[in-house]
C-alpha positions in Angstrom: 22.8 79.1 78.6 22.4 76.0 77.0 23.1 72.5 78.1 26.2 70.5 77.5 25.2 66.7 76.2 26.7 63.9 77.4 29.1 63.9 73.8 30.5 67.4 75.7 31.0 66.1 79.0 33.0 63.6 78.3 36.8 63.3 79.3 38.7 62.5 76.5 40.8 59.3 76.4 44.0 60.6 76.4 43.3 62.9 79.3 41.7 59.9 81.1 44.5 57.9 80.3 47.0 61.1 81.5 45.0 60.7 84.8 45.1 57.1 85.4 49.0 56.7 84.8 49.8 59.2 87.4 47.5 57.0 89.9 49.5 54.4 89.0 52.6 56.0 89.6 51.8 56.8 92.9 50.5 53.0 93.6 53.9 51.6 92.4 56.0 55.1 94.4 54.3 53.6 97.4 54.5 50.2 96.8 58.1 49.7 95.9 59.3 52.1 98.3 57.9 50.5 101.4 60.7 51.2 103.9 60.5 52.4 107.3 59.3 49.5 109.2 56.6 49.7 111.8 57.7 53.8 111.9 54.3 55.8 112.6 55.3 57.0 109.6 57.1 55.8 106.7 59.6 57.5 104.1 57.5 57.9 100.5 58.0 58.6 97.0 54.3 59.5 96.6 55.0 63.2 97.6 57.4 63.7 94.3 54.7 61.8 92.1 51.9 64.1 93.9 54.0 67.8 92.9 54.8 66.1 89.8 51.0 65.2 88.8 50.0 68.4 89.7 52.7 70.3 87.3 52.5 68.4 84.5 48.3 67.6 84.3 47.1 70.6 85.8 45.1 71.5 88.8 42.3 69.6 87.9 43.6 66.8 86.0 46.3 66.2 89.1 43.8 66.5 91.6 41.8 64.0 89.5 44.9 61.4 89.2 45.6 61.4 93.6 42.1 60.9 94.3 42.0 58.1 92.4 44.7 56.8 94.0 43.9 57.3 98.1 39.9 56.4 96.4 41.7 52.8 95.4 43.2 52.7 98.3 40.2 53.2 100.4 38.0 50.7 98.7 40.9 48.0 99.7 43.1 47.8 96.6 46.6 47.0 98.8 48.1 50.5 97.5 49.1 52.5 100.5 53.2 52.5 102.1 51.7 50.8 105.1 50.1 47.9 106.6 46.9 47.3 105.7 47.9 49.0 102.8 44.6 49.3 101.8 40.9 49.2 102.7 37.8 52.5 104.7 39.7 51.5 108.1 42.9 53.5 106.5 41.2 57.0 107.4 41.9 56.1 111.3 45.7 55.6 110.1 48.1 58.4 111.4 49.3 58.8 108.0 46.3 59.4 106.4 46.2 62.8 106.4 49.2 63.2 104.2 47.3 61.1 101.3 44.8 63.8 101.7 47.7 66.5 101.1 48.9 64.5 98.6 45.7 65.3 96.8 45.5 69.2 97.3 49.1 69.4 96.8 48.2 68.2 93.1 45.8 71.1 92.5 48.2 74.0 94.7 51.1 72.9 92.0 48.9 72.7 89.2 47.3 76.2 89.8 50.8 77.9 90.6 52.2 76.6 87.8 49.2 77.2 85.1 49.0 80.9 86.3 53.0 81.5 86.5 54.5 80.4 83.7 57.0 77.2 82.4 59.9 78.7 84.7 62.2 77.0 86.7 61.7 79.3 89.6 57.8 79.1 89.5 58.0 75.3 89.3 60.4 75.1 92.5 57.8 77.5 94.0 55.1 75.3 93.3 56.9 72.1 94.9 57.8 73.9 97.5 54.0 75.4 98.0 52.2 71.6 97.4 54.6 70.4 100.2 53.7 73.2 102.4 50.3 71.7 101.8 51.0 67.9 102.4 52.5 68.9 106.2 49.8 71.2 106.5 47.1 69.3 106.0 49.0 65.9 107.2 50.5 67.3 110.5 47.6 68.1 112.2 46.0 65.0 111.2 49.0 62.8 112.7 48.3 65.0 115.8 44.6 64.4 115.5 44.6 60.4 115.6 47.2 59.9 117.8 45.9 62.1 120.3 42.0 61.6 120.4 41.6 58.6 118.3 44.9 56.1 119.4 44.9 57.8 123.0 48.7 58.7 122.9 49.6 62.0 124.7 51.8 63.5 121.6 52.3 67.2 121.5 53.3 68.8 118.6 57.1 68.6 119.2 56.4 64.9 119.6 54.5 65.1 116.1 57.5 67.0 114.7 59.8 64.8 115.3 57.6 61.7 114.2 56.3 63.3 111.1 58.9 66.4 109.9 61.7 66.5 111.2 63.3 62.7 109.9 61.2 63.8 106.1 61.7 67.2 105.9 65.5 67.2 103.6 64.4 64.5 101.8 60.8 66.2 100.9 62.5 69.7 99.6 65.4 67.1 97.4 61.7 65.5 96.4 60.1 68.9 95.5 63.3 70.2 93.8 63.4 67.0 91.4 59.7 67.1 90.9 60.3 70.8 89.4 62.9 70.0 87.5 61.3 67.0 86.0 57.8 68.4 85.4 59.4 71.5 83.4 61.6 69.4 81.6 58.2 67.6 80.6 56.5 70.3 79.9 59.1 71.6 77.4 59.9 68.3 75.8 55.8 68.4 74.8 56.0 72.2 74.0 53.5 73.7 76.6 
């Protein structure tokens, strides 16, 4: 097997560039759309941009382009829905969890959607499977802090109806647009 140089390795511009806009997206979905007060945890357009990513990049490229984002985030640019908005104390934040599904839910919609074909019905299933992942991995997260780390007895009915219940509409209308748009996407550049 022989080596590949550094010439090979390389991501190419527009990809890089592909990558970057969607972590922009997702700065300015969570930064325009900062409602919900001091709620534990606030409504978010970053969900649609995270299924979308993931649809119209790919699983890698998607994974890539949320990464970067919750990575900005992290090293303090002021990009997150809530106060601090930014900065390495956002991991102890209830909601952090759900940045971390935001990023697997990029690669679950890219893979579904690269193995099953530029259908409507395999797009809606991949929303609908990368939002399964964002409450899966962001649930028990929510459950996680407040519990051991913020010392609040919350069971997970209490972390239901914190973090599903008031989101869980507006997530599947989210999912259902980001199919729709993705596809559309995807047949306006003929892939």
């Amino acid at each position: 097997m022989e080596k590949a140089t550094g010439e090979e390795r390389r991501m190419p511009a527009r990809q890089m560039a592909r990558i970057a806009a969607f972590a922009a997206l997702a700065v300015v979905a969570a930064v325009i759309v900062r409602v919900g007060g001091n709620a534990v945890v606030p409504f978010s357009l970053v969900p649609l941009v995270a299924l979308m990513a993931g649809m119209i990049l790919g699983p890698r490229d998607g994974f890539l382009s949320m990464l970067v984002y919750v990575v900005l985030g992290l090293v303090g640019v002021p990009v997150f829905a809530s106060p601090p908005f930014g900065g390495p104390a956002y991991v102890l934040k209830p909601t952090f969890g759900f940045l971390l599904g935001f990023i697997a839910a990029a690669g679950v919609t890219g893979l579904i959607t690269a193995r099953g074909g530029k259908r409507l019905p395999v797009f809606v299933a991949a929303a609908l499977a990368g939002l399964a992942v964002i409450y899966a991995v962001g649930l028990p997260y929510l459950y996680a802090i407040l519990n051991f780390y913020l010392g609040k007895a919350v069971n997970w009915s209490g972390v239901l109806k914190i973090g599903f219940w008031p989101f869980i509409g507006f997530d599947i209308g989210k999912a259902l647009l980001a199919a729709a748009v993705a596809l559309a996407v995807m047949k306006r550049r003929g892939e």
